[in-house]
N, C-alpha and C positions, 0 to 999 in steps of 0.2 A: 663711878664711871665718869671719863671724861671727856669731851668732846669738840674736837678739832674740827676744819676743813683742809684737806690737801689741797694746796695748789698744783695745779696741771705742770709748772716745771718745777719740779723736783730737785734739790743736787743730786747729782750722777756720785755714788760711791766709789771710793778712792780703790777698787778692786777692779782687775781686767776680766770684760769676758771671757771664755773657752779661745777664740780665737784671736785675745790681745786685744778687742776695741773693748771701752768704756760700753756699760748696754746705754741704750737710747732711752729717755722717760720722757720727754719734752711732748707738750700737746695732752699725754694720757692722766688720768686721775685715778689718782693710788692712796687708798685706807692702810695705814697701818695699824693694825690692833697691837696691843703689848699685853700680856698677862703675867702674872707668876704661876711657876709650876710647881707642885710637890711628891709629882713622880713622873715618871717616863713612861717604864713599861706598859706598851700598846697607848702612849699616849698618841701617836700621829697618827696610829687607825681612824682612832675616836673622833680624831679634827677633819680626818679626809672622808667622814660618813658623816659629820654635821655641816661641812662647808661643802659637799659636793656640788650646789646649786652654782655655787659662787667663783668668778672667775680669778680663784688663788693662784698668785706668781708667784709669790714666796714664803717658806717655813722658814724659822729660824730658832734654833732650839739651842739656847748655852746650857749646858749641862752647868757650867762655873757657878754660873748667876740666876741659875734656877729661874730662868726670864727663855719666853715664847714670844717669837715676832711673825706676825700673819699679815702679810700682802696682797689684799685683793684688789683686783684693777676695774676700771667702771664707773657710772655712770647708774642712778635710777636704784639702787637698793639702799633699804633702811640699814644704816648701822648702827642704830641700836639694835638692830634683831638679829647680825649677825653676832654684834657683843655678846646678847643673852645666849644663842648658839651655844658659845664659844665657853660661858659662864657654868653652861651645864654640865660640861664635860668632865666627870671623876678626877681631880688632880688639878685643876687651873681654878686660881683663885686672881679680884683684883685687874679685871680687863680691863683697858682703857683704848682707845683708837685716835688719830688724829687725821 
């Protein structure tokens, strides 16, 4: 496991919102966890009953690259403990966060 700090401004990804603007990130502080996965089925049940607590912006699940991207936003939570979380869940190997 490996261990980052997000900066509060973030690059904005090179994709439009639903309504054509860039989303806003600037100010907020955003964890990205990365795992590897080695299966799907009801894999994002499993992530949305271990990270319920946690204020998740985003999944990101490539089926290609057998790679999970988890976006929580915040301030005051350990993330190691959401790694380990994330670590238990049948099928995700290899979490890491920045």
């Amino acid at each position: 496991m490996s261990l980052g700090v997000a900066e509060p401004d973030l690059d904005v990804p090179d994709c439009d919102g639903p309504d054509g603007d860039v989303p806003e990130r600037a100010g907020r502080t955003v964890t990205v966890f990365t795992a590897r996965v080695v299966e799907t089925r009801g894999l994002l049940a499993r992530i949305a009953v271990q990270l319920n607590p946690y204020d998740v912006r985003e999944l990101a699940l490539s089926l290609e690259d057998n790679q999970l991207q988890v976006t929580v936003e915040g301030n005051g939570f350990d993330a190691n403990r959401v790694a380990a979380r994330l670590d238990k869940i049948v099928g995700v190997l290899d979490v890491t966060y920045s």
